[in-house]
C-alpha positions as protocol buffer text, in pm:
chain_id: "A"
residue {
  index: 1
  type: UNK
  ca { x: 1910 y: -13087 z: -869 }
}
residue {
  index: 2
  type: UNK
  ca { x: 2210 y: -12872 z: -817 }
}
residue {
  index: 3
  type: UNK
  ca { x: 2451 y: -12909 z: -555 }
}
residue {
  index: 4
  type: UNK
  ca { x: 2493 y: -12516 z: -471 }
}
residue {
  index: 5
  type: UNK
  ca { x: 2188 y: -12456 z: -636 }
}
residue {
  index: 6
  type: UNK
  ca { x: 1971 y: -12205 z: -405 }
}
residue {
  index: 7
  type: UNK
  ca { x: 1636 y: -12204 z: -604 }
}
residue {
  index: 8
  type: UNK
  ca { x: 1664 y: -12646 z: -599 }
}
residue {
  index: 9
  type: UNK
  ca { x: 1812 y: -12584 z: -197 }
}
residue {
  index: 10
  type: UNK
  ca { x: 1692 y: -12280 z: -72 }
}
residue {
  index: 11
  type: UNK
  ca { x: 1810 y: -12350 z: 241 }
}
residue {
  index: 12
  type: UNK
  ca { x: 2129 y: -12217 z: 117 }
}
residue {
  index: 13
  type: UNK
  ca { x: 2059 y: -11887 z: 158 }
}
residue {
  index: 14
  type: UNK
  ca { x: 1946 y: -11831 z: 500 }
}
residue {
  index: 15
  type: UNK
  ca { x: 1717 y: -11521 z: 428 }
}
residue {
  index: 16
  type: UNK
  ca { x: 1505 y: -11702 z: 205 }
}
residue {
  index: 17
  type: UNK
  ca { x: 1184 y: -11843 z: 285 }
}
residue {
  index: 18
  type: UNK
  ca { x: 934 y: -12075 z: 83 }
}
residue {
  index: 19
  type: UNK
  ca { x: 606 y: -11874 z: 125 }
}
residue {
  index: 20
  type: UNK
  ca { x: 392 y: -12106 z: -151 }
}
residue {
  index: 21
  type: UNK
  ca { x: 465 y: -12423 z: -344 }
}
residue {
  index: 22
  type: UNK
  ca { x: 272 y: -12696 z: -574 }
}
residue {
  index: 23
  type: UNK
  ca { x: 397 y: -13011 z: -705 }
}
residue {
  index: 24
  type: UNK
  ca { x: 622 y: -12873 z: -977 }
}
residue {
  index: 25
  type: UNK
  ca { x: 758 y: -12509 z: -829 }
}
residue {
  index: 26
  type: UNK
  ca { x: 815 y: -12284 z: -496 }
}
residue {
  index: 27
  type: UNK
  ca { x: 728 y: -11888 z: -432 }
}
residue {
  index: 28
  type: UNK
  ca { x: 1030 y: -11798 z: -268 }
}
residue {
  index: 29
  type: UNK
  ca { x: 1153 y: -11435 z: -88 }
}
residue {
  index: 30
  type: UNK
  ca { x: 1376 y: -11295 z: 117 }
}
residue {
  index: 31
  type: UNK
  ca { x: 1322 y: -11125 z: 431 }
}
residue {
  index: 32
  type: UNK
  ca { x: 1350 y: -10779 z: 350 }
}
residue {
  index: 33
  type: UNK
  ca { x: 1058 y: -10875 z: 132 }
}
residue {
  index: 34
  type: UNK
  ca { x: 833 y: -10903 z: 459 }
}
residue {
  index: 35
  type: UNK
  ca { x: 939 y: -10529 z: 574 }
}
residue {
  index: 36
  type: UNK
  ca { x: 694 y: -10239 z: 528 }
}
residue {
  index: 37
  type: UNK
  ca { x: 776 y: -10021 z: 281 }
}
residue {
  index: 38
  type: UNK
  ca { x: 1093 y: -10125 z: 174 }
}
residue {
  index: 39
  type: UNK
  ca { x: 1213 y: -10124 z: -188 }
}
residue {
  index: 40
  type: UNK
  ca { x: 1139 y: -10499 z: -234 }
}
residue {
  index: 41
  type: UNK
  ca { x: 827 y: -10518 z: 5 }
}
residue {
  index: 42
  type: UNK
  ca { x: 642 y: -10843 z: -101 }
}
residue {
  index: 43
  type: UNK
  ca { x: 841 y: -10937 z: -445 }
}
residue {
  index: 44
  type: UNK
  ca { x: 960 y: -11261 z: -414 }
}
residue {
  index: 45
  type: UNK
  ca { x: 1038 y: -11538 z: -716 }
}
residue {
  index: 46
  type: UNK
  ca { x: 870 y: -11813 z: -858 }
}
residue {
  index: 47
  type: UNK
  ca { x: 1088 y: -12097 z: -979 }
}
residue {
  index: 48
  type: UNK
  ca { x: 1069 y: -12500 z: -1065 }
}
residue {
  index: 49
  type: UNK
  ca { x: 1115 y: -12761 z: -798 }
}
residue {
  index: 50
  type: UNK
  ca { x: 1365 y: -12933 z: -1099 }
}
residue {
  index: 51
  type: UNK
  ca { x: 1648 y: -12759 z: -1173 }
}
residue {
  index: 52
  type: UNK
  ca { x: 1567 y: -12584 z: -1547 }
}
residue {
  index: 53
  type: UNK
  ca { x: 1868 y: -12331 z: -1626 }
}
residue {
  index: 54
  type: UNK
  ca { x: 1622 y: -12110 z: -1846 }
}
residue {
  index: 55
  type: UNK
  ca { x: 1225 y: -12071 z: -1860 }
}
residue {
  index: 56
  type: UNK
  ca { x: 1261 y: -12209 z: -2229 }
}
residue {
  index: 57
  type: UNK
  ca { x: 1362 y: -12576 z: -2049 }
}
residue {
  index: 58
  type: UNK
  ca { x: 1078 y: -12588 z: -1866 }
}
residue {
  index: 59
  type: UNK
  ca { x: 839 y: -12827 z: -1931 }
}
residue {
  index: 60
  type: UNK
  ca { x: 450 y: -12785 z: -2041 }
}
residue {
  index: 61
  type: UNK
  ca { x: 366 y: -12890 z: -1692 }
}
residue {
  index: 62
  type: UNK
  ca { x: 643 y: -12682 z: -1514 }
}
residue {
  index: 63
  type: UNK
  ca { x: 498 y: -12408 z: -1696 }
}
residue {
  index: 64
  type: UNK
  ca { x: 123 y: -12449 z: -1604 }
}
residue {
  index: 65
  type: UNK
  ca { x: 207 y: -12489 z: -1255 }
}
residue {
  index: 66
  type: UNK
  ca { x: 419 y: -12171 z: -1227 }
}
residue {
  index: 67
  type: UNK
  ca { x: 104 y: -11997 z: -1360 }
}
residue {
  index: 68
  type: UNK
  ca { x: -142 y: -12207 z: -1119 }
}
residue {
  index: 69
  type: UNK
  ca { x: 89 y: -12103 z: -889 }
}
residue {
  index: 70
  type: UNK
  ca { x: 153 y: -11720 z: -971 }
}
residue {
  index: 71
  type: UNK
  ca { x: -245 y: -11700 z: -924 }
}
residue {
  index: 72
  type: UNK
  ca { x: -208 y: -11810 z: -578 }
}
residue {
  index: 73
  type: UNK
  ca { x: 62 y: -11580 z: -505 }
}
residue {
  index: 74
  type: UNK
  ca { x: -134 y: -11293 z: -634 }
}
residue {
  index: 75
  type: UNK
  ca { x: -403 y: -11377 z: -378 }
}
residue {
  index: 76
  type: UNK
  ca { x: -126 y: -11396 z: -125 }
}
residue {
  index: 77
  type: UNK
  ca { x: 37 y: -11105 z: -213 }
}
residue {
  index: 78
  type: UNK
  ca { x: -316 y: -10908 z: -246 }
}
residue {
  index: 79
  type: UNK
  ca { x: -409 y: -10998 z: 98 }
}
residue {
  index: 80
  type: UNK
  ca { x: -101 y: -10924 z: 280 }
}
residue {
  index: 81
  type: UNK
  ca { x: 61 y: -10665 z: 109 }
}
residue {
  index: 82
  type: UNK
  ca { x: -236 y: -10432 z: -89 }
}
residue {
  index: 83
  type: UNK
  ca { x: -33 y: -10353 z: -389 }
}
residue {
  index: 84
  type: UNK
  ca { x: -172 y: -10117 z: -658 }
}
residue {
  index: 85
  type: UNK
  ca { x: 4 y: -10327 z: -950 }
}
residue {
  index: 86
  type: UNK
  ca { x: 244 y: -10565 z: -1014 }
}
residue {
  index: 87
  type: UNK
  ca { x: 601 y: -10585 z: -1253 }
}
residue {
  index: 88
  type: UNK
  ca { x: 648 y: -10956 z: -1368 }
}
residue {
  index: 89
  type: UNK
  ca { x: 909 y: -11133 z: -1583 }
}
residue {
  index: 90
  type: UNK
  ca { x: 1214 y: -11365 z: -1684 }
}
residue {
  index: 91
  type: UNK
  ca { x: 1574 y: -11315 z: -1731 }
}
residue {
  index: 92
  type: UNK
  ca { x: 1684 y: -11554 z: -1964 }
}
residue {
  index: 93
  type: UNK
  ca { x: 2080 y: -11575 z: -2042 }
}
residue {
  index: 94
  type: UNK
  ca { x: 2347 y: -11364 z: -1879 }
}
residue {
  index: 95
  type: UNK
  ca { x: 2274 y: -11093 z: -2189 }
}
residue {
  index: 96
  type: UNK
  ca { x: 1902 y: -11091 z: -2055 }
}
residue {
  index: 97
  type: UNK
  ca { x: 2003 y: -10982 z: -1738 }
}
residue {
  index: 98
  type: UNK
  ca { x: 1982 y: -11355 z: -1563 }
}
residue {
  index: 99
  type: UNK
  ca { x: 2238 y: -11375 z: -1301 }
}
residue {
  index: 100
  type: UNK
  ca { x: 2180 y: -11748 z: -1131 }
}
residue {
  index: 101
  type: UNK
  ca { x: 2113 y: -11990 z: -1387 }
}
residue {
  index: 102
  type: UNK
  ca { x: 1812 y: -12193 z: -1237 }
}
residue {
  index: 103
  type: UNK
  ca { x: 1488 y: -12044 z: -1412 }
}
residue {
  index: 104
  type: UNK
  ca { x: 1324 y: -11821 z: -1229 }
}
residue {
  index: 105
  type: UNK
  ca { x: 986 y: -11568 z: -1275 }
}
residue {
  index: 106
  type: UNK
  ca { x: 979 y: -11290 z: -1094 }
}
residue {
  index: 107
  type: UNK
  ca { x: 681 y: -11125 z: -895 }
}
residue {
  index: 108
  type: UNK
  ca { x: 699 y: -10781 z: -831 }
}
residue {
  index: 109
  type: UNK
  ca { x: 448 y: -10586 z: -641 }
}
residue {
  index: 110
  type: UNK
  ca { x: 415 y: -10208 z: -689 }
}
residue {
  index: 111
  type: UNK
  ca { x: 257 y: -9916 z: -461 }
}
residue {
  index: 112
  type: UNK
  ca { x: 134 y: -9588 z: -564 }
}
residue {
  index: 113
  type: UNK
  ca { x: 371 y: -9436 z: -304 }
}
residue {
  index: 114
  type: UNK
  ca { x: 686 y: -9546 z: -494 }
}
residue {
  index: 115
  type: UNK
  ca { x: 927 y: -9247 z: -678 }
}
residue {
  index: 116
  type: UNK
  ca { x: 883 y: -9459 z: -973 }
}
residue {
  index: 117
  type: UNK
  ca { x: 506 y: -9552 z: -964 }
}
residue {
  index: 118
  type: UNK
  ca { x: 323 y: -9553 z: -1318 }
}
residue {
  index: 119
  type: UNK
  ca { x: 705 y: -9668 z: -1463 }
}
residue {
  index: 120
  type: UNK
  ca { x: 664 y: -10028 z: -1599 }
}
residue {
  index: 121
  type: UNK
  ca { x: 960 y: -10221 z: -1737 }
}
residue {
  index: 122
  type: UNK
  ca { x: 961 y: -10057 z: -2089 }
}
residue {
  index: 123
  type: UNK
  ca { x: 1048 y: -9757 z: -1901 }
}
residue {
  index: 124
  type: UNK
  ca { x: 1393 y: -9930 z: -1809 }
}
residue {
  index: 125
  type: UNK
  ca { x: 1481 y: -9989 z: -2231 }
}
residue {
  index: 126
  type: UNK
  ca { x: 1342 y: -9650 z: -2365 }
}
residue {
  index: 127
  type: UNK
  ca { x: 1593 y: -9438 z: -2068 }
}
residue {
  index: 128
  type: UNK
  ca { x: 1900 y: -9273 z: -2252 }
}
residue {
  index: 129
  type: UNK
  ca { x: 2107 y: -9449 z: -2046 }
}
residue {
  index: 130
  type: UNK
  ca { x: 1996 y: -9758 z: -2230 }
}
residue {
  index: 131
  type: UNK
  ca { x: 2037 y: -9585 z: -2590 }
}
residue {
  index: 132
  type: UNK
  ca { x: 2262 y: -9809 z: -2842 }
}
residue {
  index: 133
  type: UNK
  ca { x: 2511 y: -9666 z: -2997 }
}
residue {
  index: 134
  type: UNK
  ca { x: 2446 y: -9805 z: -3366 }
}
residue {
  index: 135
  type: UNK
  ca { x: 2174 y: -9894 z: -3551 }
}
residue {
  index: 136
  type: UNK
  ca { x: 2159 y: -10161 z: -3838 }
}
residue {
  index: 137
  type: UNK
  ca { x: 1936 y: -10091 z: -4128 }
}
């Protein structure tokens, strides 16, 4: 466990709530994830009870229990919230877009309603604004 850690304390941040948890990881989210509508309504993030800087150090069990435990969110989720589909992923390393280093997988429910509904995540790396500028052959 890491002292400032707030994915092994998430009492550090004081919007954040534990919704679901099992013996080896937590489904946490913020508040604005319980408003109506919003951007992030419902999305929260799964992550290990241990602290694991990347999902390649978890651990075979660590990893079965986040998906044990991403089934049960689903069934949360699909109860309370009545999304139409779902985004889900890792960030792994600072190049992969991870910003706090404490694993972490991240559920995101999606609406029909949404400006960007029927966009998954390739959409994000085939956008012009994400063109390289070189290509090596």
């Amino acid at each position: 466990m890491k002292k400032d850690c707030v994915f092994c304390y998430p009492e550090l941040e004081k919007r954040q709530r534990v919704i679901l948890e099992n013996e080896f990881c937590m489904f946490l989210r913020l508040e604005q994830a319980e408003i109506k509508g919003s951007q992030l309504e419902g999305a929260g993030l799964i992550v290990p009870k241990i602290h694991r800087e990347t999902v390649f150090d978890l651990t075979s069990e660590e990893w079965n229990g986040h998906f044990e435990l991403l089934r049960d969110v689903k069934d949360y989720l699909d109860k309370k919230h009545q999304p139409e589909g779902y985004n889900l992923g890792w960030n792994s390393e600072a190049v992969g877009g991870q910003h706090i280093f404490h694993a972490h997988f991240h559920v995101i429910p999606r609406y029909k309603d949404e400006p960007l509904s029927g966009k998954g995540i390739r959409y994000l790396f085939k956008s012009e604004e994400n063109k390289r500028n070189h290509f090596y052959l």
